[in-house]
N, C-alpha and C positions, 0 to 999 in steps of 0.2 A: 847411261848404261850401254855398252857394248853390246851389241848385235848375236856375238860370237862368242862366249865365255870359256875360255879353257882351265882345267883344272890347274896349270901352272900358275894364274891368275889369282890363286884363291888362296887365303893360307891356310884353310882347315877344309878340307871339301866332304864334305858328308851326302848319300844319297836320301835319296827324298822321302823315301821309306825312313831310314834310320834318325831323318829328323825327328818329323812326324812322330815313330812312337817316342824319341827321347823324351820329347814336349811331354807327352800324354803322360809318360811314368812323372816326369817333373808336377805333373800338378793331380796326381794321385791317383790315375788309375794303373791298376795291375790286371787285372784278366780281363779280356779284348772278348766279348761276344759276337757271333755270326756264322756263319755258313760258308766253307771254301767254294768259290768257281773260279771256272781257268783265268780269269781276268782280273783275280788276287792272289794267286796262289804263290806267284812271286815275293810279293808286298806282306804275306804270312812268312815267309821265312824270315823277317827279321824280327819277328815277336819275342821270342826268347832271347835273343841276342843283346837284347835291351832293358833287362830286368821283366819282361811280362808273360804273361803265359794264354796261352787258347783254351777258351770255354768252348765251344763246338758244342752251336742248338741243332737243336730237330729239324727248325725252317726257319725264316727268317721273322715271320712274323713273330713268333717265341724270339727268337733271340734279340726283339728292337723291345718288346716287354720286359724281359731278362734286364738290358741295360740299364731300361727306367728306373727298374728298382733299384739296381744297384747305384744306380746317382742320387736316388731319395736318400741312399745312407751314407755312402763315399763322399756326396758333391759332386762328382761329373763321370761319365763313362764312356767307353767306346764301341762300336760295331761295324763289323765288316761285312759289306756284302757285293756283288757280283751287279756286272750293268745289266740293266733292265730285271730282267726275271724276279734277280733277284732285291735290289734296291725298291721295286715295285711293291712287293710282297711284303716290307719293310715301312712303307708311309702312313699304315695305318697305326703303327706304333711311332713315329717320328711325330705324326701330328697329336696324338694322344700327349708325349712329352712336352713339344710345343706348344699348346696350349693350358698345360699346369705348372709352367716356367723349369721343367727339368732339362737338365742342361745334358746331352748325347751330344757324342761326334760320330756323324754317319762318314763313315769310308768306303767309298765307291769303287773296286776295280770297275778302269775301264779298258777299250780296247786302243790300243798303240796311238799315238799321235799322228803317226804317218798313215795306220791305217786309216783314221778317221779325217784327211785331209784328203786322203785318196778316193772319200767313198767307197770303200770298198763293202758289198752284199755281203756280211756277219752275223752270224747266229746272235741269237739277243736283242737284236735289232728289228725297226718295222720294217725296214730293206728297203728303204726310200732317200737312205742317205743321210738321215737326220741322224744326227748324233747328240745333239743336245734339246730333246725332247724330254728327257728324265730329269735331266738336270732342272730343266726349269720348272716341271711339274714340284721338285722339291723347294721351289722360291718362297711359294707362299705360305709355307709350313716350316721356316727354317726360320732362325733369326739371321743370319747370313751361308752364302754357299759357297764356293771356293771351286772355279775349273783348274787343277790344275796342269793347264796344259801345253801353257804361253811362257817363254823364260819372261818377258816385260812386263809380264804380272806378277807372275810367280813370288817375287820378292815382298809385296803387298801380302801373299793370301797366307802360305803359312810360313815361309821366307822366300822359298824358291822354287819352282814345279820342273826344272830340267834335271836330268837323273842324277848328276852329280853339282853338287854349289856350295855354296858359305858356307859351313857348320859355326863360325868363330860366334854367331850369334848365341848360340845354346849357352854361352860363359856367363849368359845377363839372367836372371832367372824369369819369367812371366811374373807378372803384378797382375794379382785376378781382385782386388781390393777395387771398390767405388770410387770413384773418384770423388775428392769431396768437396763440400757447398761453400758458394759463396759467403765469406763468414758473417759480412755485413746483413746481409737474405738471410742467412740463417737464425740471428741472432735475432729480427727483426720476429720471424716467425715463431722464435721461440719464445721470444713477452708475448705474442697472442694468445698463443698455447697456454702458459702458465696466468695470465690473466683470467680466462674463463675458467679453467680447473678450480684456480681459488675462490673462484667465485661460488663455483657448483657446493650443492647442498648434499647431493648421493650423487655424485660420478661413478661410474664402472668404464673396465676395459673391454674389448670385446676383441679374440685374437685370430685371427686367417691365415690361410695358407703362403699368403707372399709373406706373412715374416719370416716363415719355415727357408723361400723358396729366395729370398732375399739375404739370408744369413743376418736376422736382427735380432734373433733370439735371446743373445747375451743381454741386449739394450733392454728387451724387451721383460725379461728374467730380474734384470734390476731394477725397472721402473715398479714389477707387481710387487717384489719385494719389499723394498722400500716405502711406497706411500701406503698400499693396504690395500688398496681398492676392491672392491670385490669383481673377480677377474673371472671372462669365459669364455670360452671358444667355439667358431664355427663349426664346421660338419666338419669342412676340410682341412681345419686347423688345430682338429684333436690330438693328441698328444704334443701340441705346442707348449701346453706350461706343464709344472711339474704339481700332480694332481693331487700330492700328499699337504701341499701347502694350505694354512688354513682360509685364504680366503679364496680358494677357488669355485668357484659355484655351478661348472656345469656346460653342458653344451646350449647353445643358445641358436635355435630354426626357426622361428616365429612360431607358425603354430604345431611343428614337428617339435616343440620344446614342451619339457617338464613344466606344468602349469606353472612352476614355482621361480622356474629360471625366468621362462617369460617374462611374469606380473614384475620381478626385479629387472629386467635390464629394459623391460618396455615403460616402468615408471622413473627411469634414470633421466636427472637432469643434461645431463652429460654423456655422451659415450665418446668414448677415444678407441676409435674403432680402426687395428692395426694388422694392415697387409689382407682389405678384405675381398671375393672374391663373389658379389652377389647372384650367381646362376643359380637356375632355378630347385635344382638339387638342395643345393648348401642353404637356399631358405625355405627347403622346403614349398617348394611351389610361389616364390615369390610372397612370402608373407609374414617377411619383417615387419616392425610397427615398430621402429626407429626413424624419428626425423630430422633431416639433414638441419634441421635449425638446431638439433641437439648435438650435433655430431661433428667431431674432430676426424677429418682421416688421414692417416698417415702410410704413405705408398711410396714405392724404388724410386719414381720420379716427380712425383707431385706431393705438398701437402694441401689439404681441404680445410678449412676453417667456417663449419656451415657452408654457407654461398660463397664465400673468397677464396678463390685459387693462388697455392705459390709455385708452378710452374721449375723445372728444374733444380728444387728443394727436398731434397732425398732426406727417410724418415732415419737413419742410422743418428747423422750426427746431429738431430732433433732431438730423438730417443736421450741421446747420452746426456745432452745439456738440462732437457727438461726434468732428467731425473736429479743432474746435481744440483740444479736452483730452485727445485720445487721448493722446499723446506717442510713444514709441517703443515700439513691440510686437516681444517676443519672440519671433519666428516664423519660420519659413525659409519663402522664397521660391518660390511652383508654378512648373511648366514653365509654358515660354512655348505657345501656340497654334502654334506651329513645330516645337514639339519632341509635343505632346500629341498632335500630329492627325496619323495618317499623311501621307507624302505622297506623290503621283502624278506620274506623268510626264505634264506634258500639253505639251510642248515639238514630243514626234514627227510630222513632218508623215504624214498617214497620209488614206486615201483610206476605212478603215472607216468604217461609220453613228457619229451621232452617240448617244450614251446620255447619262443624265445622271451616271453615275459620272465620264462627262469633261466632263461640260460646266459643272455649277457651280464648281468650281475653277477650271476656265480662263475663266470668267466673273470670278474675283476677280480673275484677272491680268491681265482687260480696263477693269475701272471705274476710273474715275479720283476724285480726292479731291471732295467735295462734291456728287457724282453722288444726285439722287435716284430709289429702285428702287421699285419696284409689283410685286409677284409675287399671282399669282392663288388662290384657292382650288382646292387639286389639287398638281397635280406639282410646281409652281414654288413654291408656300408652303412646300412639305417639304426642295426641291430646292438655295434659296438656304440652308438649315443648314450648306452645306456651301462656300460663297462666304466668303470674307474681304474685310473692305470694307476700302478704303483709308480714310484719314485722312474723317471731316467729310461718311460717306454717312447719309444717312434714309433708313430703309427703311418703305415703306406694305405691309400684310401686313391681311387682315379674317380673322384665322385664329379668332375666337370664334364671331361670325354666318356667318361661312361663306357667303354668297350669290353664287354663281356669278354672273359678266359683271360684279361690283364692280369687278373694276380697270379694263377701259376707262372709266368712265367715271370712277373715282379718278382714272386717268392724263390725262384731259383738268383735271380741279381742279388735281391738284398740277404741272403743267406750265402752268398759268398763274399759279399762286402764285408758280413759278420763273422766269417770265418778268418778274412786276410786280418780285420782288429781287433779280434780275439775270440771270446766263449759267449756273447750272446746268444740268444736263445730266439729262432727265429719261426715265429706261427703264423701258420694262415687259415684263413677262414672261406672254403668257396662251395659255390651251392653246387648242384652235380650240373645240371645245365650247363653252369659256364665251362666247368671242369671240364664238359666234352670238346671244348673248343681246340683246348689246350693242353690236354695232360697228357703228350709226350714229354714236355718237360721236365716229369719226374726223371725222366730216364734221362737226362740232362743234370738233373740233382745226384742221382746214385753216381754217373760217368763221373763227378769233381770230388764224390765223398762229400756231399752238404746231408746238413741233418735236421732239418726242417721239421717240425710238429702240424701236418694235414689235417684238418678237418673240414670234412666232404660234409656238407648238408645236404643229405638227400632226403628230397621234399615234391619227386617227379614231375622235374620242369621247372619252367620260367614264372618264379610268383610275383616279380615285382609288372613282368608283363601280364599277367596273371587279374592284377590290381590296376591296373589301366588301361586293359581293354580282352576280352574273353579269356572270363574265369576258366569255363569248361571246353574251351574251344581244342582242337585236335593240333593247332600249329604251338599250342606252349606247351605241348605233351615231349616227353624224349623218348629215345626208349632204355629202356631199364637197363646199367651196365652191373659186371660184376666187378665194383671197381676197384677193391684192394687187388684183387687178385693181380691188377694192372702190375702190383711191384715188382711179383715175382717175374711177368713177362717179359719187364722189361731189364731184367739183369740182376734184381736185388738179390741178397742173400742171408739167411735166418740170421748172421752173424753182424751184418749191416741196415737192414730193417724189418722193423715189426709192426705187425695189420691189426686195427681190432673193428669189432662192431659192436655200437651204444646205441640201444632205442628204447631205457627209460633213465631217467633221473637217478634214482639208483644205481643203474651202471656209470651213469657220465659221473658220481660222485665219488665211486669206489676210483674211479680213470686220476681223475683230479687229485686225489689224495696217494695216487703210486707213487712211491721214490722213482722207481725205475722208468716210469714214467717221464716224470717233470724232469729229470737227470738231462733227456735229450741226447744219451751219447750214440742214438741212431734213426736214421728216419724211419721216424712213426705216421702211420697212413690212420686215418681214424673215420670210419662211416658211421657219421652223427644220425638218425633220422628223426623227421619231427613231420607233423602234418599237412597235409597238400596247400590246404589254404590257411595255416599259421603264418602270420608275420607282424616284424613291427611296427606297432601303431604309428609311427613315422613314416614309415614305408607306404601304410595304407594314408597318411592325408598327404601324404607328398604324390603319389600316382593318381589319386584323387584329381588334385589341382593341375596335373601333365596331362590328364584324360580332359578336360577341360578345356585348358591350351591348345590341344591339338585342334580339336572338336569345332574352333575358331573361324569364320572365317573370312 
């Protein structure tokens, strides 16, 4: 490669910007979240120019939240922010994604290549000269990072990092498909796999968030189908199957589980346990009662066979074969999720406070098909276990990284991921605690016209810290907002949304049963209240067994 590249040299020369977002429209994203500084503000002008358009958060840490949602529903998304300040202010959402396999492209304005070769003393800087100090702090929270700032790289990272190069590439399109298995390896591991299934006498499936996070859904969708199994899912891998099916049975946490889901998937000879993600969260304080001499696991790069590893055997083209050769399995049939899981009266109109022993239930019997949900870290992650979604819901859940105030601003991504493909109905669930972290991103919802359905649990403060270490203590106190009010400060208008407040049963049923309501043709803000130390009994054994943990030492 040539030293020197001139544009005459090239047949299609495109700038490095206009690569860049080309790619990014080519594999699907349309609105670019982040925050302008003078060290993109350049690399913003070509957003529109290429089919995409600027969301423009409040700050950055909002807008790297923003993104995640919107790649939990799109598949991938993108964010721009500004060196140092602003890329800074950004990593606690970058590693939040990173470590639940959501796929973000962070884009960095930085400052000139000459100025950074010159040293030159620049605002945003520690003023020491370093210039690739940020960059590297993003290493280990990235799956890869990309300087663009070298032409002898640049062709490597996203083709080319000098202002003007090759465009003739954009003619090839990306291949974001797996690559696939060795078929000899595959084939091998797939008579293991169907060897023990037929063997087993009550096998079940058990389903996690890498198959969500993996794209195996389809695989995954036609193997429950097909054999029958009686099928459940992790914390984090709630709304993976479709819950109207009759052998779905439930969420399954060890001892955060329905006594009923439990006693079944923990007396299962078998479990074919797909895309699972065992943090202490998702079992509920580590307190699965699943033995690896029972268990199949099927993961992006490994499969498990008990104690035998396959190593470079990815579960897609596993999934696909194990489902056409199975044939018919000798097995009876689990209870359906109707029959497994108690059930409640939530019909009676009643003027009692709301708790969540009635409220997630009658939450299931208010979502409608293809509804996407956001529940918070706290009440509402532990609270939706106990929701049945209808037919074709996604549910967004950060129950690994856990960072309080993630879902407003998930709830502002994945409500305009819902908008760019079409009329879903996009609801969140967050307690007021986290709310305060985050809720300028309303005013980030009203700026794009999203019309998200809010609901604030105000419950004064942090219950789930509440529950694993000082109930009464003054640091999980907040102070009282008046927080609908928040809509109208921040631009809304009687025409674009409506505020209410529910603090009994009664009111939350008359809510539920609104046309005008459930329509969603505007952002609705809704302060739910319910009582200081009410929460879900998941909640309470899983901070239990984290208060425990800590307590270690």
């Amino acid at each position: 490669m040539a030293t020197d590249i001139r544009v005459s040299e090239l047949k299609d020369p495109v700038d490095v910007a206009e690569y860049l977002f080309r790619r990014l429209y080519e594999v699907g994203v349309r609105g670019v979240h982040g925050v302008p500084g003078d060290y993109n503000l350049v690399a913003l002008d070509y957003i529109p120019q290429h089919g995409l358009y600027w969301v423009g958060n409040c700050n950055e840490l909002n807008a790297g939240y923003a993104a995640d949602g919107y790649a939990r529903v799109k598949g991938i998304s993108a964010v721009v922010t500004t060196f140092g300040v602003g890329e800074l202010s950004l990593l606690n959402a970058i590693a939040g994604g990173y470590s639940e396999y959501v796929p973000i492209v962070h884009i960095v304005g930085t400052p000139s290549t000459l100025s950074q070769k010159d040293g030159m003393l620049l605002h945003h800087t520690l003023g020491n000269g370093n210039f690739e100090v940020f960059a590297d702090m993003s290493k280990n929270i990235s799956c890869a990072t990309a300087k663009l700032n070298d032409p002898h790289e640049a062709a490597t990272l996203i083709d080319h990092a000098i202002r003007e190069f090759e465009g003739e590439r954009l003619r090839t399109p990306l291949d974001l498909d797996y690559p696939t298995n060795n078929e000899e390896k595959e084939d091998y591991v797939v008579d293991v796999v169907l060897k023990y299934l037929h063997a087993a006498k009550n096998p079940v499936i058990l389903v996690d968030a890498c198959a969500i996070r993996h794209r195996v859904l389809n695989e995954v969708h036609e193997l429950v189908e097909k054999s029958g199994l009686p099928t459940y899912v992790a914390p984090m891998g709630k709304g993976a199957i479709d819950e109207t099916l009759p052998n779905y049975g439930g969420v399954y946490a060890g001892n955060g589980s329905n006594a009923g889901v439990a006693d079944r998937v923990e007396s299962a000879d078998l479990v074919l346990s797909i895309g699972a993600i065992k943090s202490d969260f998702n079992t509920a304080g580590f307190t699965y009662r699943v033995s690896q001499l029972k268990t199949i696991d099927f993961h992006s790069s490994i499969m498990r066979v008990r104690f035998s590893e396959y190593p470079g055997v990815r579960m897609q083209g596993v999934l696909k074969k194990v489902t056409a050769k199975m044939g018919k399995l000798s097995i009876q049939p689990g209870p359906s999720y109707d029959n497994i899981v108690p059930k409640k009266d939530q019909g009676v109109s009643t003027t009692e406070v709301i708790t969540h022993d009635w409220l997630w239930p009658s939450v299931g019997q208010w979502l409608e098909p293809d509804d996407i949900v956001i529940t918070e870290t706290g009440t509402a992650n532990f609270g939706i276990w106990e929701t049945k979604f209808p037919k074709g819901v996604t549910a967004l859940s950060q129950v690994l990284w856990g960072s309080i105030g993630w879902s407003v601003g998930a709830c502002q991504g994945a409500a305009l991921a819902a908008k760019e493909s079409g009329s879903r109905r996009t609801v969140l669930f967050v307690g007021d605690g986290s709310f305060q972290l985050t809720a300028q991103e309303v005013s980030t919802m009203i700026r794009n016209d999203l019309k998200p359905i809010i609901f604030l649990i105000c419950n004064n403060g942090y219950t789930i810290e509440r529950y694993i270490h000082g109930m009464d203590a003054n640091y999980n106190d907040i102070q009282e907002w008046r927080n609908k009010d928040l809509v109208d400060v921040f631009g809304a208008t009687p025409q674009t949304a409506k505020t209410y407040q529910v603090r009994t049963k009664d009111e939350a049923n008359a809510l539920f049963k609104s046309k005008e309501f459930c329509a969603a043709s505007v952002l609705q803000f809704v302060e739910l209240y319910m009582p200081k130390e009410d929460a879900p009994k998941a909640l309470q054994l899983t901070a239990k067994a984290s208060a425990e943990t800590n307590a270690k030492q």
